[in-house]
FIMAR-901707 format. One record per residue (C-alpha): x, y, z; residue in three letters. Coordinates in pm, whole numbers, plus 50000, padded with zeros to 5 digits. Layout:
BEGIN
XYZALA/...
***
This chain:
BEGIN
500005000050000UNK/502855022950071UNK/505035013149763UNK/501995023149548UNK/501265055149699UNK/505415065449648UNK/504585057749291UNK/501885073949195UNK/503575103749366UNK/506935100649120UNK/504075094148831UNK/502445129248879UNK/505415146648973UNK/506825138048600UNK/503615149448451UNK/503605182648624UNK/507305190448494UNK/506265182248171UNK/503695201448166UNK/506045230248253UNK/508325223548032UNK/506095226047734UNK/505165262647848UNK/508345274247856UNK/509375257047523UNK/508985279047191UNK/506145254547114UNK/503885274347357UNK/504255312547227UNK/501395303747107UNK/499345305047394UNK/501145333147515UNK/498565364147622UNK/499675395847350UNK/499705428647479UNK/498695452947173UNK/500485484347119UNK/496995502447127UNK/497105493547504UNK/500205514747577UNK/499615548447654UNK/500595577847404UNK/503415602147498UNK/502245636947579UNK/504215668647540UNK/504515685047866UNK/505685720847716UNK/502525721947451UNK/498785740647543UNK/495585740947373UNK/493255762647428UNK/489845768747341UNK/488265801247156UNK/486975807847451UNK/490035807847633UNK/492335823247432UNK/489955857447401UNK/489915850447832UNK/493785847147846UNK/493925879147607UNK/496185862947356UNK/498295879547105UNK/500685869646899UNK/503975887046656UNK/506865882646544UNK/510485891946733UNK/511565926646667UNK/515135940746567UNK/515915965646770UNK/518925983746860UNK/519675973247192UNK/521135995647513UNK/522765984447785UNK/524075996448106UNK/527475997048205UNK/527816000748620UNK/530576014648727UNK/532026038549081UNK/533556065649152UNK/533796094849409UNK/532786131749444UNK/535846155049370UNK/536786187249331UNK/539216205849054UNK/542276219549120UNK/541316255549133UNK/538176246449343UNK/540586238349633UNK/543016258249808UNK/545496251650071UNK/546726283450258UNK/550386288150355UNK/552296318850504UNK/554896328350301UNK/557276337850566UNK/555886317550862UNK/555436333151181UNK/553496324951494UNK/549586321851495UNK/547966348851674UNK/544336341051633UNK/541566320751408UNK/538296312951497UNK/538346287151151UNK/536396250351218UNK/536116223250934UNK/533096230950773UNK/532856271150802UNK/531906292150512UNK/534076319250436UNK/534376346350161UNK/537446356349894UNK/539496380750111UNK/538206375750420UNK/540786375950742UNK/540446342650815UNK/543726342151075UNK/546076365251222UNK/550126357351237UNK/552636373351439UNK/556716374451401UNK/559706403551430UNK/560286397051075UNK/557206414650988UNK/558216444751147UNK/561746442151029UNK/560246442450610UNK/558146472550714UNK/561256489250853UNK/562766482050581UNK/560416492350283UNK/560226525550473UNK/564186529650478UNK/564086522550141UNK/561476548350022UNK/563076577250185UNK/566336568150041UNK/564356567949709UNK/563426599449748UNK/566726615149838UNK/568226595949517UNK/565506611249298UNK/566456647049411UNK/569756640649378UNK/569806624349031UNK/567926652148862UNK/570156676349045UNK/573116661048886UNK/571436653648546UNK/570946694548529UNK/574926701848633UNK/575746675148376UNK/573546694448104UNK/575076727048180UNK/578556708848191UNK/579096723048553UNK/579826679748653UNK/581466649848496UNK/579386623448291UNK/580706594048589UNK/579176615648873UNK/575946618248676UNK/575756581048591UNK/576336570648953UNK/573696591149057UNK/571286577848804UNK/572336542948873UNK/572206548149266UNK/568816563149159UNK/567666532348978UNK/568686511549231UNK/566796524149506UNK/563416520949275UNK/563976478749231UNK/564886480449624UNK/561456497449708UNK/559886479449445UNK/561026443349568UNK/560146457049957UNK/556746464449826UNK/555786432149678UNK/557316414649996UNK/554276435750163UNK/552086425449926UNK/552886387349981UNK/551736391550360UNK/548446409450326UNK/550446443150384UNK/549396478750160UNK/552696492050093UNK/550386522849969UNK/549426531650300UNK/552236525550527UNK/553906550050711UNK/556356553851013UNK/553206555251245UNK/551256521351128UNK/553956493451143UNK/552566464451282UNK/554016434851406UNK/550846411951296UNK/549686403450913UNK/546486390550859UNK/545736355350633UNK/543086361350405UNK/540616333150170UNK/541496334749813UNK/538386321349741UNK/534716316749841UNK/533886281349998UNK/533966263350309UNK/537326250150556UNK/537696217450459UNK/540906213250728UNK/542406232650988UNK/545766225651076UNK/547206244651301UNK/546386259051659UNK/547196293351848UNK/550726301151956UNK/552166273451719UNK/554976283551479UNK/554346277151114UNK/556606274350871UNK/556346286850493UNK/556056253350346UNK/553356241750620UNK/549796242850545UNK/547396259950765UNK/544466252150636UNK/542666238850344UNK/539456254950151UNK/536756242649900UNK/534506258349672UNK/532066228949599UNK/530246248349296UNK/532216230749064UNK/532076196449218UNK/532596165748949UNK/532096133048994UNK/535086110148891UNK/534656074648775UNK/536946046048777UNK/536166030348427UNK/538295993148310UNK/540375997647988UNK/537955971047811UNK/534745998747875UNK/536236027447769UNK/535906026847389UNK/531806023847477UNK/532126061547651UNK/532266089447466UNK/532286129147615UNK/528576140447681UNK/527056110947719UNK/524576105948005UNK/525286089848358UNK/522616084248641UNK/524356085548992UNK/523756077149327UNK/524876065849659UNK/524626039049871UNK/523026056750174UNK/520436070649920UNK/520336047849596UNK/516686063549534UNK/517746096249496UNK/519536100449090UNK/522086126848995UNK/522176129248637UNK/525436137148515UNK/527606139848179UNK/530876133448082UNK/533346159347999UNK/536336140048027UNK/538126109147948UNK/541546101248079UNK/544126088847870UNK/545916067048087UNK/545476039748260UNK/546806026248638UNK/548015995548766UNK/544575980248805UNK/543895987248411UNK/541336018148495UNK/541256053348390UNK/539546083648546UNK/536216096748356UNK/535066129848480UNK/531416140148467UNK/529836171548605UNK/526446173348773UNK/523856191448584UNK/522616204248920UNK/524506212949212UNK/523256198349559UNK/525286213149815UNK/524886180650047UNK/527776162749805UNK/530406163749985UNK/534046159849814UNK/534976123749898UNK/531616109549917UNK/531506072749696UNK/528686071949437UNK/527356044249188UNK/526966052848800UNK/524586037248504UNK/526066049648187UNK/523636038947937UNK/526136022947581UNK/523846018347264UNK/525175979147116UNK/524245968346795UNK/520685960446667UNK/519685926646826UNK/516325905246798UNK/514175913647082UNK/510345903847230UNK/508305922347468UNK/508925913647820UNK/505415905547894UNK/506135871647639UNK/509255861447849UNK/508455840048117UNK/509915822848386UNK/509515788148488UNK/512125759748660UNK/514515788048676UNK/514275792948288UNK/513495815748068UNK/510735805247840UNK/508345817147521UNK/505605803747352UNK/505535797546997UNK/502075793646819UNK/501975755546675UNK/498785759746508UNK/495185771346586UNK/494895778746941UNK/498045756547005UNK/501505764547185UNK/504175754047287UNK/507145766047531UNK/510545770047415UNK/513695782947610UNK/515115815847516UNK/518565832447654UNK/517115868447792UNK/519325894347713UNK/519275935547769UNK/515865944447884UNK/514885984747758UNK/511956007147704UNK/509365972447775UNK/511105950247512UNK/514185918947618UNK/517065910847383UNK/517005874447296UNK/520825870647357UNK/522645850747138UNK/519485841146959UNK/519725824646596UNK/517765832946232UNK/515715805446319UNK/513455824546545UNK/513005851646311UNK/510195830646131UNK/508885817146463UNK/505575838846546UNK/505265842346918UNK/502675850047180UNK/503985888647292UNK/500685895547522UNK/499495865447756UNK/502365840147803UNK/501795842548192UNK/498085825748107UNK/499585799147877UNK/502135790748157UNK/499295783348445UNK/497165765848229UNK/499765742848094UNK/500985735548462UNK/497215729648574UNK/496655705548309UNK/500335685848433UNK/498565686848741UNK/495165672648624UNK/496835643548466UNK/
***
């Protein structure tokens, strides 16, 4: 009973295998289930839209060609208030002394020839000692030349004693003369000085109207000729320099426009133009490009860093309006028309954006002949998402 049981086991056993093995045999493709390829699903294009009549007159669709324009861009550059040459003065004494008084701070407005300091020193009353010598011995020389000029006419003196006296006479004129600019040079009138005026203090007048940009001295101290007391600006002729790379500088040209402003203030534009190039260039490959302010603003202060926008024109370049250019994944994207109410979204390179319209940067022919929405992309763009979405 148990031997026939083990072999009736070993007899189905064989007939499963075999039944196996015929499946998996070339001999049963035939009764293999087919899938058919209508079964698979069709590949959609995620970047293409259709839209309905209705739609499209909702989503306010239009639709053009790109433009050629001629394309500006900006060229951002710094720079700092400063002042010309003439516009800023630094006041010496030209034979030192002592200061005596000045009531000068940074920041003071003063006025051309006003006595901005006082100095004191021997000297001073030494050159007005001497001056005076010198004029009355002028005077006696005078007299005496003409008196020996006559004798020498009526033959009553040699030629040698009249040419000494003339020479002694001419002499004495350069000595007052020299005395008298000395004077001059100190703030003195040599026209009204006199044995009862010498003083022993000359006063330091402004050259110039403007405000004390440094003071550097303080009462009692000695100055030198050669040191500085202090240092004045007129601001009404303020400029605005610019540190421009050698590569930019062929794009500038002298009266062209430049919008500037600071940091503390970048709302606030100062429109400018240039009125000077420089012609060299420093160690960091820059030159200096000096632009005056069409109006003055008295709160620029010489030193103060500024921004600039100089606008350079660049050749003619294709260009769409910005309201087709949209942005999606961190791309920039348009939408060409495909057919009747159809769309699809192709990536552009954005260049120069100006006056409402964006350079397609290096953009080829082929998208001269492409006709694109211009007016209604940002519709397009959610309803092509939504339907991703849907599906």
């Amino acid at each position: 009973m148990k031997s026939i049981t083990i072999k009736t086991y070993l007899q189905m056993s064989a007939i499963t295998l075999a039944t196996l093995s015929l499946f998996s045999c070339g001999g049963g493709k035939a009764n293999k289930p087919e899938i058919k390829t209508a079964d698979k699903p069709a590949a959609v294009n995620s970047m293409a839209v259709t839209l309905t009549d209705a739609q499209v007159k909702t989503a306010g669709i239009d639709t053009g060609h790109a433009v050629t324009r001629a394309v500006a861009t900006t060229l951002k550059v710094t720079g700092a208030i400063d002042v010309p040459p003439q516009n800023m003065v630094s006041i010496s004494f030209p034979m030192g002394g002592y200061l005596k008084s000045s009531q000068l701070l940074p920041g003071m407005h003063v006025s051309r020839g006003e006595t901005i300091a006082l100095m004191e020193d021997q000297q001073f009353i030494q050159l007005q000692q001497d001056y005076l010598t010198a004029k009355a011995k002028l005077n006696y020389a005078q007299k005496d030349f003409e008196r020996q000029r006559d004798l020498n006419q009526s033959k009553a003196n040699s030629d040698k004693v009249y040419q000494q006296a003339q020479a002694d006479y001419e002499s004495q004129k350069i000595l007052v003369s020299s005395l008298a600019e000395k004077l001059r040079l100190i703030g003195m009138n040599p026209a009204k000085m006199t044995d009862g005026n010498i003083t022993r203090s000359a006063a330091v007048r402004s050259p110039i109207d403007g405000y004390v940009s440094k003071v550097n001295v303080n009462i009692g101290k000695y100055v030198n000729p050669s040191d500085v007391l202090f240092e004045i600006v007129d601001p009404r002729d303020i400029h605005l320099a610019l540190d421009v790379f050698e590569k930019d500088v062929t794009l500038l040209h002298q009266g062209q426009k430049v919008i500037a402003y600071t940091n503390s203030n970048p709302d606030k534009k100062y429109i400018c133009k240039i009125v000077l190039i420089g012609k060299d260039l420093t160690d960091q490959r820059k030159t200096e490009v000096h632009c005056h302010f069409e109006q003055y603003d008295k709160t620029l202060l010489p030193g103060t860093f500024m921004n600039a926008e100089i606008e350079v024109t660049a050749n003619n370049a294709l260009t769409l309006p910005e309201d087709a250019i949209v942005n999606y994944e961190n791309k920039s994207y348009a939408f060409k028309v495909t057919g009747k109410n159809a769309y699809e979204m192709i990536m552009v390179k954005p260049g120069v954006t100006k006056d409402g319209y964006m350079e397609l940067a290096a953009s080829g022919t082929e998208l001269r002949n492409i006709t694109f929405v211009t007016k209604g992309a940002y519709s397009l763009l959610m309803k092509m998402k939504n339907t991703g979405e849907d599906e």
